[in-house]
Backbone as a chain_set.jsonl record, in Angstrom:
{"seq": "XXXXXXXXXXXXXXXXXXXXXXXXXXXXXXXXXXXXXXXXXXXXXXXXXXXXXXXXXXXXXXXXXXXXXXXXXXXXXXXXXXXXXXXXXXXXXXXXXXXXXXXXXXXXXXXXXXXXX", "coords": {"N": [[-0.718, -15.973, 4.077], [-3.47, -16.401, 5.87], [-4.567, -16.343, 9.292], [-5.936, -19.499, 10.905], [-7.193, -18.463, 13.192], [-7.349, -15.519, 14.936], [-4.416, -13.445, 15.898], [-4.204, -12.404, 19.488], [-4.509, -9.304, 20.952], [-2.816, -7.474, 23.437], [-1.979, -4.532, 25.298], [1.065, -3.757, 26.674], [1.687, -3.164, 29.793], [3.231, -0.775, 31.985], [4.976, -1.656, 35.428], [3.598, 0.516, 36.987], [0.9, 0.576, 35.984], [0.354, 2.158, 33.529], [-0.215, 2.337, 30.405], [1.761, 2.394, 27.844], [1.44, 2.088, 24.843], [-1.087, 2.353, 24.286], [-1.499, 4.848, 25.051], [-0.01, 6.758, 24.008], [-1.469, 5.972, 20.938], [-3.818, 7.144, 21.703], [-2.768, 10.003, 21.326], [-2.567, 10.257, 19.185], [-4.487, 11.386, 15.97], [-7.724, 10.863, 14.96], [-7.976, 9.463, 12.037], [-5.002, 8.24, 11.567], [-5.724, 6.957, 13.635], [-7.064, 4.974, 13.074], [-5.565, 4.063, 10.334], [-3.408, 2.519, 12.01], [-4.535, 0.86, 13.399], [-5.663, -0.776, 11.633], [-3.537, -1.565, 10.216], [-2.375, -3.29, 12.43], [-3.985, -4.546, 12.761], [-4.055, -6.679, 10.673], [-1.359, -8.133, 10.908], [-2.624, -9.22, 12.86], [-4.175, -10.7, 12.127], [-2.77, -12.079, 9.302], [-0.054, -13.062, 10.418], [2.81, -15.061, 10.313], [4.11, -12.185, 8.794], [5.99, -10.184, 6.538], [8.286, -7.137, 5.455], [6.28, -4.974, 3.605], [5.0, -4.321, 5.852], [5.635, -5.542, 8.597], [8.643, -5.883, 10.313], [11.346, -7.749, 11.473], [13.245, -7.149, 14.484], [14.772, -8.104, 16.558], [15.307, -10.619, 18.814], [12.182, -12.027, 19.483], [10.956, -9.889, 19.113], [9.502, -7.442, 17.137], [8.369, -5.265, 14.696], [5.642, -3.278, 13.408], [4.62, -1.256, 10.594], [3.575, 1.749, 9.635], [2.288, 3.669, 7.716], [1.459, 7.414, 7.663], [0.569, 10.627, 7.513], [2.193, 11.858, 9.304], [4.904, 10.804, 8.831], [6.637, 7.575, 9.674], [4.395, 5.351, 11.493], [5.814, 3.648, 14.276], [5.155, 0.436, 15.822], [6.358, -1.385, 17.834], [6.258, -4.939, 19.025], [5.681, -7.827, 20.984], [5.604, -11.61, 20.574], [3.565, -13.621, 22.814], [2.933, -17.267, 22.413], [-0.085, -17.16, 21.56], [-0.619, -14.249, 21.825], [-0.431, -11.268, 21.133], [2.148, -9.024, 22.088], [1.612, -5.435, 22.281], [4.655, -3.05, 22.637], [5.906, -0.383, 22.613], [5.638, 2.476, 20.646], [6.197, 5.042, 18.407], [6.353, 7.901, 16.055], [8.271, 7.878, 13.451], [10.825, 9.847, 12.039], [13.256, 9.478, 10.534], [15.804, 7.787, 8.312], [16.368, 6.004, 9.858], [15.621, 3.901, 12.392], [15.66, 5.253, 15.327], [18.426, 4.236, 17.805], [17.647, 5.191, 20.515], [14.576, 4.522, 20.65], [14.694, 1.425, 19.971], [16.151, 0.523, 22.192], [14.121, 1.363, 24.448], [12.091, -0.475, 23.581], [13.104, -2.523, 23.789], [13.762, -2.963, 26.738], [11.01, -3.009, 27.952], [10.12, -5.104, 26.869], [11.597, -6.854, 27.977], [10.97, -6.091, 30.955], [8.138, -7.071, 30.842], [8.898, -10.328, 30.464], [9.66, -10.825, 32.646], [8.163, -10.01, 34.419], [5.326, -11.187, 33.375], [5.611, -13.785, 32.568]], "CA": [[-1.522, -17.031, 4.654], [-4.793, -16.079, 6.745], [-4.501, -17.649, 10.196], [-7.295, -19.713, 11.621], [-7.746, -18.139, 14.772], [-6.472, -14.289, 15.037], [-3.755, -13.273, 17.371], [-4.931, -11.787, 20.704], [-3.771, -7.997, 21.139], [-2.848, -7.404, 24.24], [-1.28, -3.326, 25.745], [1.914, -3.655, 27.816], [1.33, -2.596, 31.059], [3.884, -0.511, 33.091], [4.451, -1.793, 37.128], [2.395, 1.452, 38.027], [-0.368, 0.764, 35.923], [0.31, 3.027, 32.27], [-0.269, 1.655, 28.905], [2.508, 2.994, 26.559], [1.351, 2.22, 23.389], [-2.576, 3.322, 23.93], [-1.475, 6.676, 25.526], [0.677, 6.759, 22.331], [-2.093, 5.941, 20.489], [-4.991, 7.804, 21.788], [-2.717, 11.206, 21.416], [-2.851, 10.497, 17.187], [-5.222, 11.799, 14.972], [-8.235, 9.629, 14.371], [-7.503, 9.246, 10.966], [-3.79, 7.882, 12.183], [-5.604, 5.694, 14.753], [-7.724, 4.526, 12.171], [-4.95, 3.783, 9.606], [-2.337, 1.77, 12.695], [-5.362, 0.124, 13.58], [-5.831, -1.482, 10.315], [-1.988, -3.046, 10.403], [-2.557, -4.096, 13.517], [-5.053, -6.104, 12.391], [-3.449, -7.15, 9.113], [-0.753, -8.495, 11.682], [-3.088, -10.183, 13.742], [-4.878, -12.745, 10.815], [-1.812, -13.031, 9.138], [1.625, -13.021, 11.093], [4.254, -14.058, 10.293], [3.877, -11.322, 7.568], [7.262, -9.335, 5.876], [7.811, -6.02, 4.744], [6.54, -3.666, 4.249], [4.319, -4.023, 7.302], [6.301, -6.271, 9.886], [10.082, -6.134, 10.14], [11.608, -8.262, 12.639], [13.945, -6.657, 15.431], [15.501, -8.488, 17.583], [14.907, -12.138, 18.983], [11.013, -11.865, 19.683], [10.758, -8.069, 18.214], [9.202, -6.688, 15.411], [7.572, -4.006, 14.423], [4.719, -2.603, 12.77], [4.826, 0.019, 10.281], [2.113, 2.197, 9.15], [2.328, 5.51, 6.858], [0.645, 8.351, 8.174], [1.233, 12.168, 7.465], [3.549, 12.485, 10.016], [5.962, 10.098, 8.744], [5.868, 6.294, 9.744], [4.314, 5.427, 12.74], [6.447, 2.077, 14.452], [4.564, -0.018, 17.268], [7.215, -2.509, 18.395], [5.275, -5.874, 19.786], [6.646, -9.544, 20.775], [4.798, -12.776, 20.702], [3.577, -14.97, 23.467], [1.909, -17.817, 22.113], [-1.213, -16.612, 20.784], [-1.12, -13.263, 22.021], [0.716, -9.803, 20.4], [2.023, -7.24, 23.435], [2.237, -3.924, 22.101], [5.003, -2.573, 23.912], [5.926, 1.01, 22.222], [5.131, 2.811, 19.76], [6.371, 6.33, 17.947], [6.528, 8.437, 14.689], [9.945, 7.339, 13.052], [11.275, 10.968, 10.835], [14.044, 9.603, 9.645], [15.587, 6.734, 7.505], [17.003, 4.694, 10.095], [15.117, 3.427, 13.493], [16.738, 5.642, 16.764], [18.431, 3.391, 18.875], [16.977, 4.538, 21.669], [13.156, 3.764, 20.45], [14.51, 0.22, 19.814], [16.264, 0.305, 23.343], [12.602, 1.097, 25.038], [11.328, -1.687, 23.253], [13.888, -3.83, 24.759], [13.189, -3.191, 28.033], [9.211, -3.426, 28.108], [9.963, -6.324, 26.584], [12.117, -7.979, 29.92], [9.948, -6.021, 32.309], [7.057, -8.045, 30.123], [9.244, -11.242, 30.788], [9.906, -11.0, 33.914], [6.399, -10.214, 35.312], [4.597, -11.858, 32.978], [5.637, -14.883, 31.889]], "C": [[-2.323, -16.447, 5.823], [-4.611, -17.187, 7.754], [-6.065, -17.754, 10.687], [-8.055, -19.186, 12.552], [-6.595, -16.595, 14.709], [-5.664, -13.874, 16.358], [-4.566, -12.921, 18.437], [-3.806, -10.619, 20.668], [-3.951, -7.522, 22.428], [-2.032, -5.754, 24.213], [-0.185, -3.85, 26.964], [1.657, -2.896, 28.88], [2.82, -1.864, 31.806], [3.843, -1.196, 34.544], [3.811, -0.717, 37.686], [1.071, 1.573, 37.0], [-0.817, 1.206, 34.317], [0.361, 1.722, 31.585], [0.281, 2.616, 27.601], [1.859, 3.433, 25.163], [-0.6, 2.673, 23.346], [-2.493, 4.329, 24.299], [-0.712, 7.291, 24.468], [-0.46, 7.065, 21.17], [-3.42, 6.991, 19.956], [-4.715, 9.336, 21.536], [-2.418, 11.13, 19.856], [-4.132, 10.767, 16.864], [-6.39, 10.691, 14.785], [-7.752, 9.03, 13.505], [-5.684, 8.365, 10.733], [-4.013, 6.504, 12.776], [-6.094, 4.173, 13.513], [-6.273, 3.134, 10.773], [-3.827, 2.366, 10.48], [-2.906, 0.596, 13.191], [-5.775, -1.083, 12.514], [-5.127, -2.528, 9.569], [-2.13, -3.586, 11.343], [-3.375, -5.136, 13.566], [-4.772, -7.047, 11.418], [-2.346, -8.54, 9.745], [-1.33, -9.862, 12.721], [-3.854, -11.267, 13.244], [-3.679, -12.958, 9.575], [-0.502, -13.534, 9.879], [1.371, -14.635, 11.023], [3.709, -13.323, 9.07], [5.744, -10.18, 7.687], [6.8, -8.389, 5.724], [7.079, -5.937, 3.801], [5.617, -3.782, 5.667], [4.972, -4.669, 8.076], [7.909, -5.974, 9.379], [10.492, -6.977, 11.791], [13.171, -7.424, 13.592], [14.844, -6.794, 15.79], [14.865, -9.983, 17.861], [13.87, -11.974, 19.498], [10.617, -10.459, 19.816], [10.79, -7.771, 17.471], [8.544, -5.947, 15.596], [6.639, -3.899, 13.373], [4.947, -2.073, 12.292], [3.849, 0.495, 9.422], [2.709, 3.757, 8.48], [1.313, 6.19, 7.322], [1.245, 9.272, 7.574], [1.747, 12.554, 7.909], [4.758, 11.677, 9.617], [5.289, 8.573, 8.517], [5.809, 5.975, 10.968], [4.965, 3.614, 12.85], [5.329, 1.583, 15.22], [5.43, -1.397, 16.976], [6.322, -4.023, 19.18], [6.107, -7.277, 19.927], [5.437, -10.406, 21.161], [4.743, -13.717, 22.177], [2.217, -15.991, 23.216], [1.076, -17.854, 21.115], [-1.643, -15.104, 21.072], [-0.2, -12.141, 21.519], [0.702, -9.018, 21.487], [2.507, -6.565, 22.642], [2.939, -3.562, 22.894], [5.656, -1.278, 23.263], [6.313, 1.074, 21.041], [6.012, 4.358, 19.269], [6.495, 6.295, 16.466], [8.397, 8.515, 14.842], [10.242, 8.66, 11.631], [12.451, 10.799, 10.114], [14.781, 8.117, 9.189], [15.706, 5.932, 8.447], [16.266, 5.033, 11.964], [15.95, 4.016, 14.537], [17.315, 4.674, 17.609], [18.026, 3.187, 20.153], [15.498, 3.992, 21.72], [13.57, 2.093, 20.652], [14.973, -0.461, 21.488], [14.788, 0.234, 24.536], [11.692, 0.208, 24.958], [11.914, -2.938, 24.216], [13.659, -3.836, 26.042], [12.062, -3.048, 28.624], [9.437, -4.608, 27.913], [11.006, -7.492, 27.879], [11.162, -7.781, 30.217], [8.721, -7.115, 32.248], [7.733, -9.559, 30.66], [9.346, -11.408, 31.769], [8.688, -11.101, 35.028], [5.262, -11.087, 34.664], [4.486, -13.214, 32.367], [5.621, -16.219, 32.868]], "O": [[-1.668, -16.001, 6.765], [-4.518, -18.394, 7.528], [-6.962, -16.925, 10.837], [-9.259, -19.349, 12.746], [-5.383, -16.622, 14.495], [-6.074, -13.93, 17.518], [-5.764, -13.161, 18.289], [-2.607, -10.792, 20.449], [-5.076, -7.133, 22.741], [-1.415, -5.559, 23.166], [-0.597, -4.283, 28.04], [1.35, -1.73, 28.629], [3.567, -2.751, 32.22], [2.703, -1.361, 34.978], [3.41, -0.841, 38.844], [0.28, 2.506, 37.138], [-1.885, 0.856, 33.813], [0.739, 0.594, 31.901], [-0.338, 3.264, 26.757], [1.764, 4.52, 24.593], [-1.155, 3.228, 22.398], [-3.423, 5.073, 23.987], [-0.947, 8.459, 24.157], [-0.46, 8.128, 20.549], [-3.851, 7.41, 18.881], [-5.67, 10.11, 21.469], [-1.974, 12.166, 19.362], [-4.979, 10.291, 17.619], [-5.995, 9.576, 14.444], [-7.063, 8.048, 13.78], [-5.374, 7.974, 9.608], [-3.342, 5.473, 12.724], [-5.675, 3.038, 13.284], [-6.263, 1.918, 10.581], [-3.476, 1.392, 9.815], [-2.289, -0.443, 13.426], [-6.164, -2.202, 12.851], [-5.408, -3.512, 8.885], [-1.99, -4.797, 11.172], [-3.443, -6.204, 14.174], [-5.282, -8.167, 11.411], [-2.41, -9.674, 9.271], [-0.817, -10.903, 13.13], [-4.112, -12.369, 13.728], [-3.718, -14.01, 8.938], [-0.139, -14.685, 9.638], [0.405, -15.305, 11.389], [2.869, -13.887, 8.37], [6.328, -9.698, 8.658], [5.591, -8.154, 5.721], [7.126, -6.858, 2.986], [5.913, -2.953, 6.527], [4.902, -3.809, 8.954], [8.24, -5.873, 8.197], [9.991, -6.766, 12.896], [14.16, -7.262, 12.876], [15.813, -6.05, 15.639], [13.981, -10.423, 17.126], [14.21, -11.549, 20.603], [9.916, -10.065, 20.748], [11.806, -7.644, 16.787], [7.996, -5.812, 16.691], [6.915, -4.517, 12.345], [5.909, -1.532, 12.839], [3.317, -0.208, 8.563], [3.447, 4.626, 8.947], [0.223, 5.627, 7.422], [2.343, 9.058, 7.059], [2.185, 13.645, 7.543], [5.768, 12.007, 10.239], [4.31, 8.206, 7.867], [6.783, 6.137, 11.703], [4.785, 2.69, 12.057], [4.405, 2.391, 15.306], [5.202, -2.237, 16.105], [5.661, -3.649, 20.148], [6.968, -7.691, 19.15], [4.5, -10.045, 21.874], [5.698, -14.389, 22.569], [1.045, -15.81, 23.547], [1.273, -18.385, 20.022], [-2.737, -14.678, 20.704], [0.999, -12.399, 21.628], [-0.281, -8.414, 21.915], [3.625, -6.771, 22.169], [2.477, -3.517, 24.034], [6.538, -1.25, 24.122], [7.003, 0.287, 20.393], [6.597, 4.758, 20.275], [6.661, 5.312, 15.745], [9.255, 8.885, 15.644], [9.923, 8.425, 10.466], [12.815, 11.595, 9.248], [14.278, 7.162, 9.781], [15.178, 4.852, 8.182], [16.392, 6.088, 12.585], [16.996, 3.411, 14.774], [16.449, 4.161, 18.318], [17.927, 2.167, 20.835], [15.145, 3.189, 22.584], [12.862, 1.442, 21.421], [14.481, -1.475, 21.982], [14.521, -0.723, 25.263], [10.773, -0.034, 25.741], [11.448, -3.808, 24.952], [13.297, -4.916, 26.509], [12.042, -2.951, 29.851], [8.991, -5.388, 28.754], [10.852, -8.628, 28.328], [10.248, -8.596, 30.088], [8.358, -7.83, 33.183], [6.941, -10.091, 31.437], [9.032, -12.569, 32.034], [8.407, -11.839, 35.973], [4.392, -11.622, 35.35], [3.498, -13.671, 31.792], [5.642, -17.346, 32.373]]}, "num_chains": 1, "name": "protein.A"}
C-alpha cells in the first residue's frame, strides 16, 4: 500500500553535532549510496512494509536492508509520527545481526527520546 503523503527522513544527530548514519553513508560507494537510497525511499511511500526490506527490531526499531557487494548494508530507524530517524547504519557479514550494532541502535534511539521528543 502506497502512502498518501511520504514519510519525512530525518539523520540522528549526536549531542556534539555528528550525523551517524550520513558519515556512514557518505564513506560507501556511490553505487551503494545509490542502491540504500532507493530502500530508503521504498520505506518512505510505503511503510509499514515486511521482509525482505524492513524487519522490525525492537519496540519502535526496524531496519532497512539493502544488498550491496559488500554484504547487506542495515540502517536501523524508528518512527515519530510522520517522520523516519535514521539512527545507524553498517555492513552486516554475517547471518545473524551483532548485538552490539543492535545495542547502538538502542541507544541513539533514547538519546533521540530524550532530547527530542
Amino acid at each position: 500500500m502506497e502512502r498518501t503523503e511520504p514519510l519525512h527522513v530525518f539523520f540522528f544527530e549526536t549531542l556534539s553535532g555528528s550525523q551517524p548514519v550520513r558519515d556512514f553513508l557518505l564513506e560507501r560507494p556511490k553505487e551503494d549510496r545509490r542502491e540504500i537510497g532507493s530502500d530508503i525511499f521504498k520505506v518512505q511511500i510505503g511503510f509499514p512494509l515486511g521482509l525482505p526490506t524492513v524487519e522490525k527490531m525492537d519496540n519502535n526499531l526496524w531496519e532497512i536492508r539493502s544488498h550491496i557487494p559488500d554484504g547487506i548494508c542495515r540502517i536501523f530507524f524508528t518512527l515519530n509520527q510522520q517522520i523516519m530517524v535514521l539512527l545507524h547504519g553498517f555492513i552486516k557479514k554475517t547471518k545473524k545481526t551483532p548485538l552490539k550494532e543492535i545495542e547502538i541502535a538502542k541507544a541513539r534511539l533514547e538519546e533521540y527520546r530524550r532530547f527530542s521528543l
